[in-house]
Every structure is written in structure tokens, then in C-alpha cells.
N, C-alpha and C positions, 0 to 999 in steps of 0.2 A: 504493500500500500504506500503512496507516496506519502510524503511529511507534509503540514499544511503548509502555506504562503506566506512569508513574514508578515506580519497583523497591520504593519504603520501602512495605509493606505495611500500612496502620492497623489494621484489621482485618478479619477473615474468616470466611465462612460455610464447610461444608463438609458435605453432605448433611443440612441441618437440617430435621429433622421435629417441626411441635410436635401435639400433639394433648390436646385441651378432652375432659373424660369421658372414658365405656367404654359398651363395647356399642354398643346402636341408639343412646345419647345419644352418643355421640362425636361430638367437630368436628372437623375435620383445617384448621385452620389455617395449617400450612404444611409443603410435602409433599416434602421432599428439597432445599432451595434451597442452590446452589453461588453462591458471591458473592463476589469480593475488591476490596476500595475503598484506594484510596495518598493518602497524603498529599500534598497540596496541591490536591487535587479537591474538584469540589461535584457532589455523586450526589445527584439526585433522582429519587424513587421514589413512580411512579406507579402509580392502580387503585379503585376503585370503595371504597364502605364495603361492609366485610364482605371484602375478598381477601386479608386478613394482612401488609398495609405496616404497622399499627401495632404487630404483634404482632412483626416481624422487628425494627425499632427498636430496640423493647424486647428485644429477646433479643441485638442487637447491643450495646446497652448495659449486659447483664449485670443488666439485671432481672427478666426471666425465662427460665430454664430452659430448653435443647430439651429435647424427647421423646427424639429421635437425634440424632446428627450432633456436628460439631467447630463451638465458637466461638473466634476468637483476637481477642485484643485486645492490638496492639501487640506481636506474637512470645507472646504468655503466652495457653495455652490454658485456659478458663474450666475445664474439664472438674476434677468432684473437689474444687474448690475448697471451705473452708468459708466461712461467712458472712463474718469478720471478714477473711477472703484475697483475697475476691471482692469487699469493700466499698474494700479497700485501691487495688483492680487500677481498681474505677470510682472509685474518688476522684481516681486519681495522671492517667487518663488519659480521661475520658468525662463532655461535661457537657452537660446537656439545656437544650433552648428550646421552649415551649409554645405554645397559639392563644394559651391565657387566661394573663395574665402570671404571675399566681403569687408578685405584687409580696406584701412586708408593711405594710399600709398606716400602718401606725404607726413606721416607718423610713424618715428622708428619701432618695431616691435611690441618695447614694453609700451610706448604712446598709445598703441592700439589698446592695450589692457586696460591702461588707466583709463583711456576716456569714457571706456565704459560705466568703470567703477565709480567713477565722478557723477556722471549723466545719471546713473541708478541712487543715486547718496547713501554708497555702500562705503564710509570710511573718510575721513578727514586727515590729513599729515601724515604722523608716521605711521599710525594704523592703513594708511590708504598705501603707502610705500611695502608695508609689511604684505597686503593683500597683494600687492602686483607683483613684486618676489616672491609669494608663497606660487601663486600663481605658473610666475613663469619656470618657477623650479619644478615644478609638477608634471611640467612637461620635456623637463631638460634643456630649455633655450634660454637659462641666464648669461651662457656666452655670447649669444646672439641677441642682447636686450637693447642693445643702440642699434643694429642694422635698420635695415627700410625691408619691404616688404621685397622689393625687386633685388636685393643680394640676398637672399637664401632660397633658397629649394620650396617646392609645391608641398613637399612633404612639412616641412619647416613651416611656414603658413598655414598650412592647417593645423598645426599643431598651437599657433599663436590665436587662431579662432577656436580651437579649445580653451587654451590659458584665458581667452578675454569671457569664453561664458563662465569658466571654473571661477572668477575674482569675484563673482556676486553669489557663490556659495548656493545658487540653486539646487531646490530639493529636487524637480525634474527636468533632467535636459532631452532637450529635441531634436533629434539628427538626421537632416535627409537627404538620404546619398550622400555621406561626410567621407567616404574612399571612392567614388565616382570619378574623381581625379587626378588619381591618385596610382600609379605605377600599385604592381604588389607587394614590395618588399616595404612601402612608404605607408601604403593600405594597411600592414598587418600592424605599424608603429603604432596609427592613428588608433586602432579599433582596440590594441592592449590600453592605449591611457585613458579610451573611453570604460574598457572593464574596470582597471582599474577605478576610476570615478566611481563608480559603483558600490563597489568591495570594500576599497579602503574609505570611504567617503561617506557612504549610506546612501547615495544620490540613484534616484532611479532613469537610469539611462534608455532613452528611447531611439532604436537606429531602424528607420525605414527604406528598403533598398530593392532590387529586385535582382538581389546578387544572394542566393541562396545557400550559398556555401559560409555564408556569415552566421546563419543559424547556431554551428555548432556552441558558438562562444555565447549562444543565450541561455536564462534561464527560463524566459519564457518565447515562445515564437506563434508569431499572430499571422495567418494567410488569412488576405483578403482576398473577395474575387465578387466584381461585380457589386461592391457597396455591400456586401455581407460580408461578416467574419467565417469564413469557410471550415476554419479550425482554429484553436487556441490551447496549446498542448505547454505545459509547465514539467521541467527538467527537475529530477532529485535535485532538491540542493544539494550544491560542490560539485554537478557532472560536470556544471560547463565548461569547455574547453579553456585553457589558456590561451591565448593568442599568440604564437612564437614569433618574436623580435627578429 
């Protein structure tokens, strides 16, 4: 018999229906999906383009709207919220990881980290210096904390669009296609510091991809297909693979 699912709930789906247009033009993007993900997991969420993994993300990170249904995030239901409530609820607790990094190229490195950390008012002076070091050590690029975006590797930048959502200490992070770009040997770096977040961290990591061979490293794995949850299968804790460097 499997063990249960760590209890601390990050966040949750609860009959989420979204739907694009009306009429004959309607999309149904996503058709009822029941979902719950705990801290200290790495859920990856599989399915073709076009089955509504990107669109669920997004609506887990309080970017977009359901149609129907319950979103929570971290005990706090999205529902009713107004902008400045629900900008609050993703600031305090939800920070996204891209294919394409989304670096500023005119901010070296650690610049990139801080201005997050400022923009969010995660930290003041040496507390805010302390977060952007803990940060960039986390991912091994404190030698690289003055470069620019355009001297280091793709691999390198993605790992500085880790460091800058790790500085605001998110309980869930949101990942899509975050090795997309990423050669294999750079892919396997990116997806171990994303476990890591997880394991050493408590942080519930969310990686959507339609690269299936990623699965092994989850604890839990979500196939989508056609705006349903097709499957939702939960790993013994401890199977998940390690990701080798």
C-alpha cells in the first residue's frame, strides 16, 4: 500500500473548468480538473500542445481565472479576490520559471535576482544582500554574480531565472518547459536544483513539459489530455529518481 501524501497542502484544484469564447467558438480548455500538490514535491505535468498543462499552471499561479471551480493557494482561496488581493497572495507565495529566461540583459546576474527581490518587498539591506547570495549560491553562480546575461551559457541563465524565483522563498514554483532550451547535459543541471528546491527546501515544485522522460524525477506525475486529467499517479516517497549532474 502506498504511504499517504505529505498533509501541508501548497495548493489546489477543485473542479476547475476554464473555457476560451462562447458559442460554436468556445475552447474548453480545461474540463473539471480535481488536483492537490504538498509541499516538498516535484509534480510534473504531462501532454501534448494544445491539452491545457499550460493553461492549468497558469491558473495555479493565479494568472488566470477558472470558468468554474475552487483554486487555493496555500489555505487562501483565489475565489472573489480583487487584483491588488490576488497580486498580494502571488507575490507572498508563487514564482514562475520559463523555456526562454526572461533575463534583463542590461542587469548583471545577481541584478537580475535583486530586482526581483526589491519589486516583491522581500528584504531590505543586508537581509536583501543575504537573500541574493543565499540565492545565487543555490545554484552555484556566485562566481558569475557581476556577469551580464550574454557572457554565460543558456544553461547559466536558466539557472539565474531559478536563483531570481528561489530569492522570494516561494512555497510553489511554476515551471514551463524550464529545459526546453536547454542542450541535455544543461537540462539534467537545471531539473536536479529544481529537485533539489523541493527536498531540501519544502517548496512544491511544478514542471510542465511534454518531454516524458522527466517523469522519473517526480513524485507525483499529472497526464493531461484534452483538458482532463487523464491520470494522476503518486510515487512511494524516496522513489524519485535523482537527476545525474
Amino acid at each position: 500500500m502506498s504511504a499517504d501524501p505529505p498533509t501541508e497542502v501548497a495548493a489546489a484544484l477543485e473542479g476547475v473548468t476554464k473555457v476560451y469564447g462562447q458559442g460554436d467558438a468556445a475552447v474548453h480548455a480545461l474540463r473539471g480538473v480535481d488536483l492537490q500538490l504538498h509541499a516538498g514535491e516535484v509534480a510534473v505535468v504531462l501532454g501534448p500542445s494544445g491539452s491545457g498543462k499550460t493553461t492549468m499552471l497558469n491558473i495555479l499561479g493565479g494568472i488566470e481565472t477558472p470558468t468554474a471551480g475552487t483554486v487555493m493557494i496555500a489555505g487562501q482561496d483565489l475565489a472573489g479576490r480583487d487584483p491588488e488581493d490576488l497580486a498580494a497572495i502571488r507575490r507572498d507565495n508563487v514564482a514562475f520559471v520559463f523555456q526562454f529566461f526572461n533575463l534583463i540583459q542590461t542587469l548583471t546576474a545577481a541584478e537580475n535576482v535583486r530586482v526581483i527581490a526589491e519589486l516583491t518587498g522581500k528584504g531590505t539591506g543586508s537581509d536583501l544582500d543575504d537573500r541574493v547570495h543565499e540565492a545565487m549560491g543555490s545554484v552555484g553562480l556566485l562566481e558569475a554574480a557581476d556577469r551580464f546575461p550574454g557572457q554565460i551559457s543558456g544553461g547559466q541563465q536558466q539557472r539565474v531565472a531559478i536563483a531570481r524565483a528561489m530569492v522570494t522563498r516561494p512555497r510553489l514554483m511554476l515551471c514551463d518547459e524550464p529545459t526546453g532550451a536547454l542542450d541535455l547535459e544543461r537540462g539534467r543541471e537545471v531539473l536536479a536544483l529544481l529537485q533539489q528546491a523541493a527536498k531540501r527546501d519544502g517548496r512544491c515544485v511544478v514542471i510542465v513539459t511534454h518531454n516524458s522522460g522527466i517523469a522519473t524525477m517526480a513524485d507525483v506525475v499529472v497526464r493531461v489530455h484534452d483538458g482532463v486529467l487523464a491520470a494522476v499517479s503518486r510515487q512511494e516517497p524516496g522513489s524519485a529518481a535523482e537527476v545525474e549532474w
